[in-house]
C-alpha atoms as an extended CHARMM CRD file, in Angstrom:
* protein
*
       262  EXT
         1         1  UNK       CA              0.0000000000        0.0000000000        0.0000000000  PROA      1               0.0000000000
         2         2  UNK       CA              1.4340000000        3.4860000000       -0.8830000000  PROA      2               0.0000000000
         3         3  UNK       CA              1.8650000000        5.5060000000        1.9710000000  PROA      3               0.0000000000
         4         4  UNK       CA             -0.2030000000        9.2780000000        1.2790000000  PROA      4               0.0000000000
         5         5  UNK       CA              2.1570000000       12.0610000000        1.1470000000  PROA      5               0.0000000000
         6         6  UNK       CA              1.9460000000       14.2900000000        4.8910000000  PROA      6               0.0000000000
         7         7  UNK       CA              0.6340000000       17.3160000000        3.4030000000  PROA      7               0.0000000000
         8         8  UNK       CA             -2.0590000000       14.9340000000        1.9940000000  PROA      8               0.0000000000
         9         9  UNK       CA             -2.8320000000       13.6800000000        5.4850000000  PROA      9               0.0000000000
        10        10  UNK       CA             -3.4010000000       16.7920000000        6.8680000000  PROA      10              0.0000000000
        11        11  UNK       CA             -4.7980000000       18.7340000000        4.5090000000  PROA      11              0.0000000000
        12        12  UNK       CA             -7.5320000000       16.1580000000        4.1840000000  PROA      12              0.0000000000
        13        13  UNK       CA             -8.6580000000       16.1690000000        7.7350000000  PROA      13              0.0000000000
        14        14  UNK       CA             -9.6350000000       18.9310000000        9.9190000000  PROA      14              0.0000000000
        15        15  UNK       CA             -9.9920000000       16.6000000000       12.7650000000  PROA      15              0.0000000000
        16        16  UNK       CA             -6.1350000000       15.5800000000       12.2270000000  PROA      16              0.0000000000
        17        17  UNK       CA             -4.4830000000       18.6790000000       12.1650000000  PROA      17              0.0000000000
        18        18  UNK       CA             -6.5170000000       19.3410000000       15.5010000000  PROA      18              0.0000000000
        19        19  UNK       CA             -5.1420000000       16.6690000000       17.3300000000  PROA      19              0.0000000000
        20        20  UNK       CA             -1.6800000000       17.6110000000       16.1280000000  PROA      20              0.0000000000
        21        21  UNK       CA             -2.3390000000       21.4830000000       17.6030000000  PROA      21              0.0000000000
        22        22  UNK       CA             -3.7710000000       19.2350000000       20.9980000000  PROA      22              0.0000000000
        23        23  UNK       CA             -0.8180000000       17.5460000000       20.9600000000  PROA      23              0.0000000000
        24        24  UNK       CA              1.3000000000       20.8290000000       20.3350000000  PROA      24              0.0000000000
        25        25  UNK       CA              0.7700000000       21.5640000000       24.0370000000  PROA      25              0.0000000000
        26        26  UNK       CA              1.6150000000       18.4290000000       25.4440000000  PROA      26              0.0000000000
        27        27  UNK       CA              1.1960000000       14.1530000000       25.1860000000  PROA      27              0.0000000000
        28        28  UNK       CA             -1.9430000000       13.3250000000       26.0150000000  PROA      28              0.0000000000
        29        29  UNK       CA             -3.9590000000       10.2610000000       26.7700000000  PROA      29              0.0000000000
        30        30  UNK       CA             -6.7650000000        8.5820000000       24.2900000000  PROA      30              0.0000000000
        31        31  UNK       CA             -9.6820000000        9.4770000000       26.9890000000  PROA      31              0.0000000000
        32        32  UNK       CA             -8.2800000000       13.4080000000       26.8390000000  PROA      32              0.0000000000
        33        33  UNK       CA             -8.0540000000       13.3280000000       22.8820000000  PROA      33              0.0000000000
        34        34  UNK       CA            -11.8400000000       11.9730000000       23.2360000000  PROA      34              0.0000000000
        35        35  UNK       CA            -13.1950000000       14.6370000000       25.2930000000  PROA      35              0.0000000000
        36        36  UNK       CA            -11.4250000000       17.5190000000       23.5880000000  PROA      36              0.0000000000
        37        37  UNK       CA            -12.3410000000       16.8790000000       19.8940000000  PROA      37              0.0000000000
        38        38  UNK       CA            -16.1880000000       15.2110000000       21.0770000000  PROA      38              0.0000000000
        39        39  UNK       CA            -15.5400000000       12.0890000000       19.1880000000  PROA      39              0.0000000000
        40        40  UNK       CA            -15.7320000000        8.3400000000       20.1160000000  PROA      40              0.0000000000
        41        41  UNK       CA            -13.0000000000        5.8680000000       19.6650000000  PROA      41              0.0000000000
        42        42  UNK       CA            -14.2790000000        4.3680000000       16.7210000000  PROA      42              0.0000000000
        43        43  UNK       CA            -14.0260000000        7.2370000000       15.0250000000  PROA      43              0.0000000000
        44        44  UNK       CA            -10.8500000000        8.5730000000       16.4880000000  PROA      44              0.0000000000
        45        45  UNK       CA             -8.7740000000        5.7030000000       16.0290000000  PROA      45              0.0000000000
        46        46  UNK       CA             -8.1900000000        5.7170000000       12.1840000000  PROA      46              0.0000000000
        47        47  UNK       CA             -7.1360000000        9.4250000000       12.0670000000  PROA      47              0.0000000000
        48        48  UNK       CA             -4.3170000000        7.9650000000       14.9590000000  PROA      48              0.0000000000
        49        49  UNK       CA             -3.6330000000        5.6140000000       13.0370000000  PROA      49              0.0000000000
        50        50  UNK       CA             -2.9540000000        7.5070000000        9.7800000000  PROA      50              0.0000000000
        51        51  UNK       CA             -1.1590000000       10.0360000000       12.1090000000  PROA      51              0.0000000000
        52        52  UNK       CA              1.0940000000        7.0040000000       13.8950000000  PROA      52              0.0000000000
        53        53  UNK       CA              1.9430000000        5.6400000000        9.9320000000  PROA      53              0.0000000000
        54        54  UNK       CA              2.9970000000        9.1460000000        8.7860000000  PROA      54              0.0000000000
        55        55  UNK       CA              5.3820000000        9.4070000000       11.8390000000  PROA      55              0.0000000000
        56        56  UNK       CA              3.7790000000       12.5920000000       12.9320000000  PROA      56              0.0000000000
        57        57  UNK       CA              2.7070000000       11.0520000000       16.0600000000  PROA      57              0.0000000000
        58        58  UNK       CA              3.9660000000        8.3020000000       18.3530000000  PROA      58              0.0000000000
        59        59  UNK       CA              2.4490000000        6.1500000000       20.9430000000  PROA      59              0.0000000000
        60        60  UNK       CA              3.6210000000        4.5630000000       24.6770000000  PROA      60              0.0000000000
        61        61  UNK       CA              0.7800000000        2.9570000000       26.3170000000  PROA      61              0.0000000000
        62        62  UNK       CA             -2.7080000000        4.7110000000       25.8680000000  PROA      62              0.0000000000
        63        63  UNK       CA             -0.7590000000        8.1280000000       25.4520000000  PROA      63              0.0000000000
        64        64  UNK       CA             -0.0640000000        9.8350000000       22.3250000000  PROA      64              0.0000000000
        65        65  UNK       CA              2.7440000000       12.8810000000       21.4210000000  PROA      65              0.0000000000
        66        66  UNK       CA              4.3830000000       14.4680000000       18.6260000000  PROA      66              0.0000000000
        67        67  UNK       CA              7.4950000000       13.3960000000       16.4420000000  PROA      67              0.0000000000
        68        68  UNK       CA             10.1880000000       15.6560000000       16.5300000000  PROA      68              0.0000000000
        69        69  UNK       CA              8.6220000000       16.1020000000       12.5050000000  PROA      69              0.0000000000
        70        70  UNK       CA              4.9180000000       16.4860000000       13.2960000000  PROA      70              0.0000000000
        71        71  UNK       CA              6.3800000000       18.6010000000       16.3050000000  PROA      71              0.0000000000
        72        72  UNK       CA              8.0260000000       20.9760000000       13.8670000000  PROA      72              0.0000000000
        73        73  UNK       CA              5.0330000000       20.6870000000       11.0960000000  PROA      73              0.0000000000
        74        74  UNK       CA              2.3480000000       21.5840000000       14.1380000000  PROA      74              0.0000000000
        75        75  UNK       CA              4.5620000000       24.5690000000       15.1220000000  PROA      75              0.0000000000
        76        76  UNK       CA              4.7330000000       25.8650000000       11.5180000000  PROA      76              0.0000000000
        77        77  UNK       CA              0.8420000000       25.2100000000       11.2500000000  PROA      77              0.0000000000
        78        78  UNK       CA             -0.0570000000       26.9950000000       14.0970000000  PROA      78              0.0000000000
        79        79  UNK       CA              1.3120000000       29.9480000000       13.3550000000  PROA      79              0.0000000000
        80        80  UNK       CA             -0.1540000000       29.5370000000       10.0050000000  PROA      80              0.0000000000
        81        81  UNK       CA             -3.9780000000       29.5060000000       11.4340000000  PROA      81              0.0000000000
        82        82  UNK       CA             -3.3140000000       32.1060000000       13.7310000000  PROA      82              0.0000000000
        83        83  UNK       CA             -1.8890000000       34.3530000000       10.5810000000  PROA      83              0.0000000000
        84        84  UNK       CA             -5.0490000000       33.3780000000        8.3500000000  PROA      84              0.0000000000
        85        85  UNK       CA             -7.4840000000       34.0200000000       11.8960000000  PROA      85              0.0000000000
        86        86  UNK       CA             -6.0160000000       37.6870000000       12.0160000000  PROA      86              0.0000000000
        87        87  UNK       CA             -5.8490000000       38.5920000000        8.6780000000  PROA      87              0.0000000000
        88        88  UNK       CA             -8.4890000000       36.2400000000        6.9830000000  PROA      88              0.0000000000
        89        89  UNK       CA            -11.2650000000       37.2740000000        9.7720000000  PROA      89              0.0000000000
        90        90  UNK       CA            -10.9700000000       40.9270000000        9.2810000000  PROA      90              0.0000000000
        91        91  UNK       CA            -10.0290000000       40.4160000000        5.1700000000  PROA      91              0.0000000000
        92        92  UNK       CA            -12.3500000000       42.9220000000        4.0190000000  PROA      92              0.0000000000
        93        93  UNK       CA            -10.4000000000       45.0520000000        6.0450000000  PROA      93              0.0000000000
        94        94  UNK       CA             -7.0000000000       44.2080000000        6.0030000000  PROA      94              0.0000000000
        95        95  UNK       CA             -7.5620000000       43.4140000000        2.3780000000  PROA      95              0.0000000000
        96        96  UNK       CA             -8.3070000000       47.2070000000        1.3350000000  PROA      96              0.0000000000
        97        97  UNK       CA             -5.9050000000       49.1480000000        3.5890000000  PROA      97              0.0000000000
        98        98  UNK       CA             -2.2970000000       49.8100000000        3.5040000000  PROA      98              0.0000000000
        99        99  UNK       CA              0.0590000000       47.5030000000        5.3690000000  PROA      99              0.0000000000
       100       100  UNK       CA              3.7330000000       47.5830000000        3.8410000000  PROA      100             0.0000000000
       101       101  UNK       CA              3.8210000000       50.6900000000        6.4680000000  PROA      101             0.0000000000
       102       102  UNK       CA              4.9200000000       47.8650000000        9.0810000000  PROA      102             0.0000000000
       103       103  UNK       CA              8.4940000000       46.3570000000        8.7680000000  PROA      103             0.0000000000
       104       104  UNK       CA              8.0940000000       42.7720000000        7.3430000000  PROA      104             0.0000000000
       105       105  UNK       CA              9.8990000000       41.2630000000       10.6100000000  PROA      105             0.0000000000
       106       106  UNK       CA              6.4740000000       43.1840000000       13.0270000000  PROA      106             0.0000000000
       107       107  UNK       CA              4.5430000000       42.3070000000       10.1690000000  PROA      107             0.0000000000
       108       108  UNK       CA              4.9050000000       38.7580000000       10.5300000000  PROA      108             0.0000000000
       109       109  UNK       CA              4.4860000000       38.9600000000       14.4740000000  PROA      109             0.0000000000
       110       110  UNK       CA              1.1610000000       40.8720000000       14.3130000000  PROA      110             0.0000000000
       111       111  UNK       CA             -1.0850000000       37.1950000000       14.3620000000  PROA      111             0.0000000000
       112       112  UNK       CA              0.6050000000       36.5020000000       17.6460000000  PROA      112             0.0000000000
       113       113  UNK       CA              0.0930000000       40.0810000000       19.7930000000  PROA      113             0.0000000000
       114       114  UNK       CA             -3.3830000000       39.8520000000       20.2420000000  PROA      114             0.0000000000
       115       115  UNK       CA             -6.9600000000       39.9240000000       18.2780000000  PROA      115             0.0000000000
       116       116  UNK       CA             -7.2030000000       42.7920000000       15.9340000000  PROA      116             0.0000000000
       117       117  UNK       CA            -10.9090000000       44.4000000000       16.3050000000  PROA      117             0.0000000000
       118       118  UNK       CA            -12.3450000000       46.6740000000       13.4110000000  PROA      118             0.0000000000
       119       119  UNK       CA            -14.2550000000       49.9860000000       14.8930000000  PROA      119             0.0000000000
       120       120  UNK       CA            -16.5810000000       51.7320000000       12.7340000000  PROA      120             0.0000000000
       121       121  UNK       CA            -16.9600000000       55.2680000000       13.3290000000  PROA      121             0.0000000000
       122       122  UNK       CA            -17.5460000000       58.3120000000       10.8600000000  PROA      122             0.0000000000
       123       123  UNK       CA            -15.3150000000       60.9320000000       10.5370000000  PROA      123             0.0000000000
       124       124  UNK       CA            -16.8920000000       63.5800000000       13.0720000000  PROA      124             0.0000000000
       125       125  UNK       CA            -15.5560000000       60.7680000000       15.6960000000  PROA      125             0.0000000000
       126       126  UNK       CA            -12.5510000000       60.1020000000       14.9170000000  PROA      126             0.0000000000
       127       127  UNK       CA            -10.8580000000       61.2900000000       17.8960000000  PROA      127             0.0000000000
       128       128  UNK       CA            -13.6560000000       60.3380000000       20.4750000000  PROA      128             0.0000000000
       129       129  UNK       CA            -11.4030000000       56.7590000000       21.1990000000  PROA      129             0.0000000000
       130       130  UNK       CA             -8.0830000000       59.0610000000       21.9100000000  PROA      130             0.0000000000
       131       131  UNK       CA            -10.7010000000       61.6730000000       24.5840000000  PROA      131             0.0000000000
       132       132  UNK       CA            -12.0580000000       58.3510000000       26.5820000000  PROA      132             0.0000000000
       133       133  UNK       CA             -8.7130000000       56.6570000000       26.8500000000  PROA      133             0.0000000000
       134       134  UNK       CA             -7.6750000000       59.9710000000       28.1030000000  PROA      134             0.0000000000
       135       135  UNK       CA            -10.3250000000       60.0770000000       30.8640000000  PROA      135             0.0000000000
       136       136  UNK       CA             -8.9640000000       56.4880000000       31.8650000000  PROA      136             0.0000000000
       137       137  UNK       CA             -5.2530000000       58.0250000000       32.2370000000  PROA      137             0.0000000000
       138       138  UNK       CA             -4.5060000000       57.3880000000       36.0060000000  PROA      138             0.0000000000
       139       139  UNK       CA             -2.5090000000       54.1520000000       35.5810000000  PROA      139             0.0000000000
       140       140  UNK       CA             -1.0420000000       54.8050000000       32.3760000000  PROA      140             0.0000000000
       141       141  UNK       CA              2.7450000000       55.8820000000       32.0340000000  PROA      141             0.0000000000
       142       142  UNK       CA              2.9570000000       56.8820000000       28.8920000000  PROA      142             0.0000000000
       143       143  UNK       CA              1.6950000000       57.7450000000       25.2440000000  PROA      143             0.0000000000
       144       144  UNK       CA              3.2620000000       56.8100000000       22.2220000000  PROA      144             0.0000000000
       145       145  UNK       CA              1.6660000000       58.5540000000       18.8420000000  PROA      145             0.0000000000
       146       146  UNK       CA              2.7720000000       58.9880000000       16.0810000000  PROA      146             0.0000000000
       147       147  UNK       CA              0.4900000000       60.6980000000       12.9630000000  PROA      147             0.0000000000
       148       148  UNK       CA             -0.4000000000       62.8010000000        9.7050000000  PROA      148             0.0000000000
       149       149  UNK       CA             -3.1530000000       64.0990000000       10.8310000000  PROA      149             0.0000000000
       150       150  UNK       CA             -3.4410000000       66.8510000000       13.5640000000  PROA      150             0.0000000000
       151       151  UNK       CA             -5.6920000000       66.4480000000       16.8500000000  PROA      151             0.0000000000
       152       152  UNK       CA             -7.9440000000       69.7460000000       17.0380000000  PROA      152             0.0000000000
       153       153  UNK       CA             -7.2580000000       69.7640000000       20.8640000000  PROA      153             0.0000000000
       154       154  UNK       CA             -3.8370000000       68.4330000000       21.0460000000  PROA      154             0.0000000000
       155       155  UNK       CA             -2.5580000000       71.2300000000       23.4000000000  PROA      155             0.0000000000
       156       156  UNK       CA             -5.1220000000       70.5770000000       26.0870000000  PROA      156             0.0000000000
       157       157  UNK       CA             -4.7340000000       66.8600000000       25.3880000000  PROA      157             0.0000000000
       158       158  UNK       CA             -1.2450000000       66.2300000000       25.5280000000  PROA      158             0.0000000000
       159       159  UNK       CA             -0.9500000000       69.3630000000       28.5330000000  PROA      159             0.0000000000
       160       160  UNK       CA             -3.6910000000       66.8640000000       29.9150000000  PROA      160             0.0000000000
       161       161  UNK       CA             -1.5740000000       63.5800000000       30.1800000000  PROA      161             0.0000000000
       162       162  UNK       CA              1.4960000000       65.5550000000       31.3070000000  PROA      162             0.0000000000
       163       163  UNK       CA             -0.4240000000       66.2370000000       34.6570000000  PROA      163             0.0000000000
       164       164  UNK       CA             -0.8340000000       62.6640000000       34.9180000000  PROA      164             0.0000000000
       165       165  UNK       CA              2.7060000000       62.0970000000       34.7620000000  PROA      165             0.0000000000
       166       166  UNK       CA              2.5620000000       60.4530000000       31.4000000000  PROA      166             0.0000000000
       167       167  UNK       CA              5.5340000000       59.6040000000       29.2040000000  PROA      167             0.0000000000
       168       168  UNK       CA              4.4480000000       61.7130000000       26.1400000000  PROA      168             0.0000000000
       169       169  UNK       CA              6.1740000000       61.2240000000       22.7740000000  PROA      169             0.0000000000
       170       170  UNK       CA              4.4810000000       62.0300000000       19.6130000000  PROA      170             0.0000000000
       171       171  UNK       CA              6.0660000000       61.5070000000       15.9260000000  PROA      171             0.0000000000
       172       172  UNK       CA              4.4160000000       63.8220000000       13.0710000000  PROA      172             0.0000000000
       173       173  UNK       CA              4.3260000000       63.9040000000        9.9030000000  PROA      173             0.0000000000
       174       174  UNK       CA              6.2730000000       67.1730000000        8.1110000000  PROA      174             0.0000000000
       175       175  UNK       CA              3.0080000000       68.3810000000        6.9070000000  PROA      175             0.0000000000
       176       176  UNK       CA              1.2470000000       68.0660000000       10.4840000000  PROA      176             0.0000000000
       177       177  UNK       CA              4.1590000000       70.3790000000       11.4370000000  PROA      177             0.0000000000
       178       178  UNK       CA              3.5770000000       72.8310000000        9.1050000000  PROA      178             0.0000000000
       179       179  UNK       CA              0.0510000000       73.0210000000        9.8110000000  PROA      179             0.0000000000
       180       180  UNK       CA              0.5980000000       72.8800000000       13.5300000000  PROA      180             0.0000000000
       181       181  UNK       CA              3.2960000000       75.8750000000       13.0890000000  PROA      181             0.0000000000
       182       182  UNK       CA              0.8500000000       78.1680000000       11.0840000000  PROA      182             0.0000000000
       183       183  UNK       CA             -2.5420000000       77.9390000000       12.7460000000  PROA      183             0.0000000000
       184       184  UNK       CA             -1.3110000000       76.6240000000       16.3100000000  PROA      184             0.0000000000
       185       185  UNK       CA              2.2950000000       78.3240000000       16.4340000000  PROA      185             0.0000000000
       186       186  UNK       CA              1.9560000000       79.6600000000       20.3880000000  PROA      186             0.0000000000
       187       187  UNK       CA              0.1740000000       76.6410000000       21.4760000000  PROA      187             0.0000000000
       188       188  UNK       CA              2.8790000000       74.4360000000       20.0180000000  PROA      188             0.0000000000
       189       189  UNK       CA              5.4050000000       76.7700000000       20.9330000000  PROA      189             0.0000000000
       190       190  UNK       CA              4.4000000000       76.6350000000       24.3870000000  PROA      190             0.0000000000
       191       191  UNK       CA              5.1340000000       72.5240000000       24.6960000000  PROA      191             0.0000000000
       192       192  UNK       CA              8.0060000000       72.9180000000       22.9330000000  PROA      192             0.0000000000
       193       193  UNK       CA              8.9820000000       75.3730000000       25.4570000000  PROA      193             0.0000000000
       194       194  UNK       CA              7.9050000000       73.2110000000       28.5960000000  PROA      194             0.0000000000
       195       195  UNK       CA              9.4190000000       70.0550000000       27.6470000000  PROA      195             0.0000000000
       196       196  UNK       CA              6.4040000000       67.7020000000       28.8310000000  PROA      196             0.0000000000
       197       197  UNK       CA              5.9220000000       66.6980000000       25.5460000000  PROA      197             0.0000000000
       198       198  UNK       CA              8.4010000000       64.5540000000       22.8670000000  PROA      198             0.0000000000
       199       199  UNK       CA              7.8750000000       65.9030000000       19.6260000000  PROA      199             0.0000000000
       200       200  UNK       CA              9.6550000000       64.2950000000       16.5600000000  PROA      200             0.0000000000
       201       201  UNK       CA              9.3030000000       65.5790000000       13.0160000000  PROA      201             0.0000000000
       202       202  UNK       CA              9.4610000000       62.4730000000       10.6140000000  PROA      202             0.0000000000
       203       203  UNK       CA             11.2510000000       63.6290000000        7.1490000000  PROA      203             0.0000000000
       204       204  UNK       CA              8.9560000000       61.3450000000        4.8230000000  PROA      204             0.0000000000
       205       205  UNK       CA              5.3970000000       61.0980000000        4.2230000000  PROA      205             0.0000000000
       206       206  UNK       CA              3.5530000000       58.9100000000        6.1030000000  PROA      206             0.0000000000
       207       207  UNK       CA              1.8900000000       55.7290000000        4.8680000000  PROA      207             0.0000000000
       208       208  UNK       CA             -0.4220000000       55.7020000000        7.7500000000  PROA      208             0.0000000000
       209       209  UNK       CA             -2.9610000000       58.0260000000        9.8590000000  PROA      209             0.0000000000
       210       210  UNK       CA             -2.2700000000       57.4140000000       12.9780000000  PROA      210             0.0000000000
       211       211  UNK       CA             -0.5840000000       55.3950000000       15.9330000000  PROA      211             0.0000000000
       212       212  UNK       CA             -1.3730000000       55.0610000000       19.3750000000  PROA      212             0.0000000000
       213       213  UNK       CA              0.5030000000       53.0970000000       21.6290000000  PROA      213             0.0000000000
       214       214  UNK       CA             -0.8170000000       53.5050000000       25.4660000000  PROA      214             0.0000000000
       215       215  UNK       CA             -0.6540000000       50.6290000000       28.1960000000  PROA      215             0.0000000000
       216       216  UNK       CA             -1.4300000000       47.2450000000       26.9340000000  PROA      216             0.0000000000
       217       217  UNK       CA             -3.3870000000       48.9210000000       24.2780000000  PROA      217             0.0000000000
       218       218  UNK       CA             -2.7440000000       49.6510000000       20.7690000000  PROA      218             0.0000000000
       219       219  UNK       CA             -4.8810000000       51.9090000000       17.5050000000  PROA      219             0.0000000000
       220       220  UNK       CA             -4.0250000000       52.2010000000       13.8890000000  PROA      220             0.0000000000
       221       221  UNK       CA             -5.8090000000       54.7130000000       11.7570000000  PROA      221             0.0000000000
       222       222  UNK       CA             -5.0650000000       53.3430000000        7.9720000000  PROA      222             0.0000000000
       223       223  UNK       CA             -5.0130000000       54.5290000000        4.4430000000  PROA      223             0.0000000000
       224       224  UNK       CA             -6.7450000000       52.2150000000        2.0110000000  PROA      224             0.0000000000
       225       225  UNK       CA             -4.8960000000       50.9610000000       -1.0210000000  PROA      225             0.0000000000
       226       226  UNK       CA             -5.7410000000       53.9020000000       -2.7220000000  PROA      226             0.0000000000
       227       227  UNK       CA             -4.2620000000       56.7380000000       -0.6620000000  PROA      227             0.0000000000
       228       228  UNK       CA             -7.9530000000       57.7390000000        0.6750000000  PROA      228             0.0000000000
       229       229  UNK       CA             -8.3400000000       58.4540000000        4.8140000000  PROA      229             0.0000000000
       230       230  UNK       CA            -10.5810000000       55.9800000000        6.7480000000  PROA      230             0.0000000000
       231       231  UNK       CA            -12.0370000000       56.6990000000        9.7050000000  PROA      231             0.0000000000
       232       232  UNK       CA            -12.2340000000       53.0980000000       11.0810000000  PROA      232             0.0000000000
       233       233  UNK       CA             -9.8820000000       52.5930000000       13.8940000000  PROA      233             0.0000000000
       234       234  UNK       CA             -7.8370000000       48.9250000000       14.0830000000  PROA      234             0.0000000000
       235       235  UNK       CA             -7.6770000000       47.8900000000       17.8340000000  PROA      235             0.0000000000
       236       236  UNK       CA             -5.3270000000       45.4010000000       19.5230000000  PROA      236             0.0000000000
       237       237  UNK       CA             -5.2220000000       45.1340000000       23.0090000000  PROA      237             0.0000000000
       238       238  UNK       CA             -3.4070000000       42.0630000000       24.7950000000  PROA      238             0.0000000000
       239       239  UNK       CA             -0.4520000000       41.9250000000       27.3930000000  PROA      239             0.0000000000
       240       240  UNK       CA              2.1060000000       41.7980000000       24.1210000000  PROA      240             0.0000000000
       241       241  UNK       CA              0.9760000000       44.6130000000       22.6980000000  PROA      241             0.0000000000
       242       242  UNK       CA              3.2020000000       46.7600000000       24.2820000000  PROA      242             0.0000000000
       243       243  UNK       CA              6.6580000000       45.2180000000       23.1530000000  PROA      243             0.0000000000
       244       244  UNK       CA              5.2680000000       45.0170000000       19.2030000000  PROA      244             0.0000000000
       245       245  UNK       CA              4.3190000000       48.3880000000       19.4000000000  PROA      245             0.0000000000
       246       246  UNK       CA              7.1990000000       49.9880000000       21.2310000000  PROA      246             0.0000000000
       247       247  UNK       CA              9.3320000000       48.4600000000       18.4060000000  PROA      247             0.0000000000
       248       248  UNK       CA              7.3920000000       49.5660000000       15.5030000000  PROA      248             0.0000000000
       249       249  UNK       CA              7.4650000000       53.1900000000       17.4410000000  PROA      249             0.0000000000
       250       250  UNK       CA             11.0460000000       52.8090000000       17.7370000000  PROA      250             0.0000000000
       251       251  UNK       CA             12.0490000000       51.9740000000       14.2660000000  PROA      251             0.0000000000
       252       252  UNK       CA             10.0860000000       55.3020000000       13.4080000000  PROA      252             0.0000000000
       253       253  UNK       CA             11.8660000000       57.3740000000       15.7270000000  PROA      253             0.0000000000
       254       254  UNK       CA             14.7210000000       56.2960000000       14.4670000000  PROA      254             0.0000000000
       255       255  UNK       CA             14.4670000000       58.3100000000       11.3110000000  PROA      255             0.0000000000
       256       256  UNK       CA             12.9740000000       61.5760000000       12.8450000000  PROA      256             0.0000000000
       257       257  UNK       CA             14.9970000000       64.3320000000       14.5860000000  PROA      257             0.0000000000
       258       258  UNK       CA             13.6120000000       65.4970000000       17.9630000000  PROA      258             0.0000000000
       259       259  UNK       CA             11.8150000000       69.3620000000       17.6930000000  PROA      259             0.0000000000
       260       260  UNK       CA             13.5260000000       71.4620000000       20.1710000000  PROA      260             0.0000000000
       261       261  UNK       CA             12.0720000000       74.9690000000       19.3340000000  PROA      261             0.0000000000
       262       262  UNK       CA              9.4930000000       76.0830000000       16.8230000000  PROA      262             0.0000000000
């Protein structure tokens, strides 16, 4: 009998690249298998079997664990599912807007920070999100930002988290700048001045709206494929948000020069 190639045994079964994800986490007994994937033996015990021929899996006793290979092949699919999950649940989404904005090496750890949540808002809203995490400040050390497109109460809101005793650093766009310098010079002049704020002017335009970076919660304000401004906000919020987004902040700030008078 010819033995069915492993990406044949896999991708035929849903119910067998389950078990090797169950099995991901650790050996576990027949009973366990049972419970977990609501199955009976009868119908379990073929899809070990096929599992045990294609040296994915092995056996001692009544307990079952990986190969080093279906170790290795379950490590490579997981990551695959949780890639298609983040990307393939919000695809109309993350289909339409800009992405290349990320570094490829962030880019490819997105799927594993946290669930990505779509908000719809309109555009009279847009910074109603920013104004309520404000009013849940106390806690928060700091605010990372970095944008294209200009608050119309940034000096009360960034004055606002420097009471709190918030880290404040804010990346903009040369155009925001500009705009900031002619219709808001003594209001930006005055941060400037006080040095509660981090301003850094990025030389390039921006591929992006916004970024917002506060405790274990993260915002992206995107461009759709076609240059145009949506007002739907990209949420991820999860304890590893902060180290993925810190990074990406970084590798901006990297390429902008710090404003130190107006």
């Amino acid at each position: 009998m010819i033995k069915k190639p492993i990406e044949e045994v896999l991708l035929a079964s849903e119910k067998r690249k389950r078990i090797l994800l169950i099995l991901l986490e650790s050996p576990q007994e027949m009973e366990t298998l049972l419970v977990v994937l609501g199955t009976t033996r009868s119908g379990l015990l073929p899809q070990m079997k096929m599992l045990l021929k294609s040296h994915l899996i092995s056996k001692h006793k009544d307990s079952y664990k990986l190969t080093t290979i279906g170790r290795l092949i379950a490590k490579k699919m997981a990551s695959f599912l949780c890639t298609a999950e983040t990307f393939g649940g919000n695809c109309d989404y993350m289909g339409t807007h800009y992405l290349d904005f990320i570094p490829e090496p962030l880019l490819e750890r997105l799927p594993n920070i946290g669930t990505c949540t779509i908000i719809d808002t309109n555009i009279c809203d847009v910074f109603e999100g920013d104004e309520k995490l404000l009013e849940n400040a106390n806690g928060l050390k700091y605010w990372f930002e970095i944008s294209s497109i200009v608050h119309p109460t940034f000096h009360d809101f960034y004055m606002e988290m420097a009471d709190y005793g918030m880290e404040v650093s804010v990346i903009i766009s040369r155009e925001v700048y500009e705009k900031i310098r002619q219709d808001y010079y003594e209001n930006f002049k005055e941060i400037i001045d006080l040095g509660l704020v981090s301003f850094y002017l990025y030389p390039e335009k921006l591929e992006f709206a916004s970024f917002i970076l506060s405790g274990d919660f993260m915002e992206f304000k995107l461009f759709t494929m076609n240059g145009i401004y949506d007002p739907k906000k990209l949420h991820i919020c999860s304890p590893a948000t902060f180290d993925w987004g810190k990074e990406l902040f970084e590798y901006y700030r990297k390429q902008s020069k710090l404003i130190i008078d107006v």
